[in-house]
N, C-alpha and C positions, 0 to 999 in steps of 0.2 A: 547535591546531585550534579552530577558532567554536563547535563545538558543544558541545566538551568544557570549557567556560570554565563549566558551572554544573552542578550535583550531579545534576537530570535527567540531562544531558549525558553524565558522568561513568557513572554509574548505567548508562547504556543499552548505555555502551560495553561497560563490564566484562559484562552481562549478554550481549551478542551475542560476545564473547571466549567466554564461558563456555558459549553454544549453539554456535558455529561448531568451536571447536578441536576438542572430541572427535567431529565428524561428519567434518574433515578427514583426523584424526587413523584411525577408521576408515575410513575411504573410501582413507587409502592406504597402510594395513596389511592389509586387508581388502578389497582392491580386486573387489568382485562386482557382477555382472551384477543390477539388479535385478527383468528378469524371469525372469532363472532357475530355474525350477522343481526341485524335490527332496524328491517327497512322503515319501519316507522322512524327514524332517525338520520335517513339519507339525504345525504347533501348538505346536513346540515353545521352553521357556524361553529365557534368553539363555546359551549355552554360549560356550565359549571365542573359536570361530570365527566367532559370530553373536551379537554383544556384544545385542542387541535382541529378540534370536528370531527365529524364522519364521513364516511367516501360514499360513493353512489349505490353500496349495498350495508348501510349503515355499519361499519367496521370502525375504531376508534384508530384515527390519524396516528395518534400519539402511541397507540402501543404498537402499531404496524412498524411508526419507524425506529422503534427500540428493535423489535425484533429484525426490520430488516439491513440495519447495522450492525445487527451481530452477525447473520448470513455474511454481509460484504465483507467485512472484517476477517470474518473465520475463509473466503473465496480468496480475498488478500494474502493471505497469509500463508495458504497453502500454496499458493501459482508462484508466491515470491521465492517462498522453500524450493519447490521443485525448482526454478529459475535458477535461486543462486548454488543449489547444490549441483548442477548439472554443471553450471557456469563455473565453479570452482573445480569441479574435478574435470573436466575436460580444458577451459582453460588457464586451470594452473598445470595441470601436464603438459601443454601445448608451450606456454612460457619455459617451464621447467626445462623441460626435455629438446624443445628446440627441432631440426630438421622436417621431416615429411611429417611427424606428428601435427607440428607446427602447424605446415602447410596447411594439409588437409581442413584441421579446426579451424585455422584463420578464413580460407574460401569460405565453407559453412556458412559461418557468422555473419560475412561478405553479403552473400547471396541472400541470405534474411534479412539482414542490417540494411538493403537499398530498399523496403518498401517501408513503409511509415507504421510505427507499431499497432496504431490504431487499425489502418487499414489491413495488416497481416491478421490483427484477432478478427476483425469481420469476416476474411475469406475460411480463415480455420475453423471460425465457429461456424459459419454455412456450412463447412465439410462435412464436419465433425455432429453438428444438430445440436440442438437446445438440450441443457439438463445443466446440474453442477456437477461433475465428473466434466463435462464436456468444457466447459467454462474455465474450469481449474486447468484442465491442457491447452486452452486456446490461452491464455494471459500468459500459463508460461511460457507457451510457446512466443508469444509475441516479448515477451520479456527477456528471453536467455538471451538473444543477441549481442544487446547492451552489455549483460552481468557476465557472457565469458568472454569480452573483449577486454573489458576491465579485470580481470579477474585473471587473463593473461599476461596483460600490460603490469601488473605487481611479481607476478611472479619471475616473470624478464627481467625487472627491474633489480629482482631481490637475490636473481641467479649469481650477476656479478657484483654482488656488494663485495665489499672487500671482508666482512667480518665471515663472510659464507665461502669466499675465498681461500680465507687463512683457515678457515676448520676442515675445508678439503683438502688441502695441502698438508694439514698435522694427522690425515687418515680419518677422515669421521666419511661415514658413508652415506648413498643416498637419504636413506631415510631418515636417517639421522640429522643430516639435512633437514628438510622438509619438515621434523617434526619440532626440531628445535628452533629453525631457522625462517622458513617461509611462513610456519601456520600462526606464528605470533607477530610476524611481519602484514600478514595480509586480513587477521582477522579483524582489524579496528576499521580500517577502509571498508571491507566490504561488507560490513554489517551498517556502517554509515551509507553504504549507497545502497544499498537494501531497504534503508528506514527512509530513504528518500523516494523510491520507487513504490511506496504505500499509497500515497495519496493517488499519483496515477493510474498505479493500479483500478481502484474504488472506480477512480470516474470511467475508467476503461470498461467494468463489468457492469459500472449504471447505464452507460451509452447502447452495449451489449443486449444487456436485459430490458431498454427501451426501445429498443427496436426489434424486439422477439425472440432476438438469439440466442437468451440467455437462460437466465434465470424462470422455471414456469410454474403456474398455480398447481398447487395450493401454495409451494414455498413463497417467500417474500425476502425481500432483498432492495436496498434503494433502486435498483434500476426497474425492477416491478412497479415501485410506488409513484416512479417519473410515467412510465408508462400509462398508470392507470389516474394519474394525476392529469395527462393530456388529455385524455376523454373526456373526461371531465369540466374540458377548462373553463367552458364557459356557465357551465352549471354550478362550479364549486372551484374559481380560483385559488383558495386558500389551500389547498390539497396540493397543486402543482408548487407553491411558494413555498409551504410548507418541506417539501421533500429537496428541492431543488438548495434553496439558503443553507438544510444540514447538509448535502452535498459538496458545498463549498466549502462550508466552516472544517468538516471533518477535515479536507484536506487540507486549506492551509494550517489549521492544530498540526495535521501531523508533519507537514512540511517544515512548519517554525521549529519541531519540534528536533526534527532532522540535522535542521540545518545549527541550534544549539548543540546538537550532541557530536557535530564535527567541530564544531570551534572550541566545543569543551575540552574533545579530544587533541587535538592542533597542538603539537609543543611550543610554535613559533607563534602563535597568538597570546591573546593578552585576556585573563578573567574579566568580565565585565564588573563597571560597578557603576552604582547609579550617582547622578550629580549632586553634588557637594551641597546644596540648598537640600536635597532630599536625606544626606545622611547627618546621623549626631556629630556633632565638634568634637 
């Protein structure tokens, strides 16, 4: 695999091995309901049957944050698509095509790009109200700034290359252009900074959904579990530790993971190999 060719790479993988298998692992030894209530069982430690514990309305820890990493995940996924598809097609037209097109898209991005991503999803999502519809437009919204300023900058880049030069000049046409020329030039970057804006993403819609804006009951989502994890803190800190450590590990897994599948990708780097003590003679 490309991504696993360099020690991030490496790194990210075993670290998302090592988050995913014992959540699998209970989820189907342990197969429960995660809105299952069982207040005979609130608040309490992680016992045999509920390797994580239960929350303050007897819910299993542990199946909450399977299920609420698939929500963040699938919230992910979708805000980044919309992100980089808007961000690709407006600003690789804006690179492309150059004058008031230009213009126009680069202000935009301008005008969004000065407040801080964090802070732009907080006011969008006040606008806009809590729900996931609402969520998935505030991250992309706070996301596209970044992905069509990038996503310009390749395209400008890729206008004047000399080999997209010499095929306008022997009569090859726009599109022709563009299909043969930019979309194979700019798809490796921009799916590598795509995979890099995952992990921020997550903690942008956990921060979101911990502070109410986000994500709401009955769905579940880590920024739910952060949420109902503070409530709790003093009654059941293993809940907050619990949600908060997969929070972090999810992202750097998937950052290490990023950041191998750029170096994989990288002509001018070098495949990683491990030290000479570590391989056969």
């Amino acid at each position: 695999m490309t991504a696993v060719r360099s020690l991030a790479g490496r790194a990210g993988l075993l670290l998302a091995a090592a988050l995913a298998v014992p959540l699998a692992l209970a989820a189907f030894l342990h197969p429960l309901d995660p809105a299952a209530m069982d207040l005979g069982r609130a608040w309490t430690g992680p016992p045999a049957d509920h390797p994580l514990g239960c929350d303050g309305l007897g819910r299993d820890v542990a199946a909450r944050l399977i299920a609420g990493m698939g929500t963040s995940f699938a919230i992910a996924g979708l805000a980044l698509g919309l992100a980089v598809g808007l961000g690709f097609a407006l600003g690789g037209a804006a690179g492309w095509i150059g004058g008031r097109t230009d213009a126009a898209v680069l202000r935009l991005a301008d005008l969004l790009h000065g407040f801080p991503e964090l802070s732009l999803a907080i006011v969008a999502s006040a606008l806009l109200g809590p729900g996931t519809e609402a969520v998935v437009l505030t991250l992309a919204l706070a996301a596209w700034p970044s992905q069509v300023r990038w996503c310009r900058a390749l395209a400008l880049s890729n206008r004047t290359a000399e080999h997209v030069v010499a095929a306008t000049a022997l009569g090859a046409g726009p599109m022709h252009a563009v299909r043969h020329h930019l979309l194979p030039a700019v798809a490796g970057p921009v799916a590598i900074r795509a995979a890099l804006s995952i992990g921020p993403v997550m903690v942008a819609e956990a921060t979101l959904s911990g502070l109410g804006l986000g994500i709401q009951e009955p769905a579940v989502s880590l920024g739910t579990l952060i949420r109902d994890g503070l409530a709790d803190l003093r009654s059941a800190p293993h809940l907050i530790a619990a949600t908060t450590v997969t929070v972090a590990a999810v992202a750097l897994s998937i950052n290490l993971l990023a950041e191998g599948l750029r170096d994989g990708l990288d002509p001018r780097g070098t495949p990683f190999r491990w030290p000479r003590l570590f391989r056969r003679s």
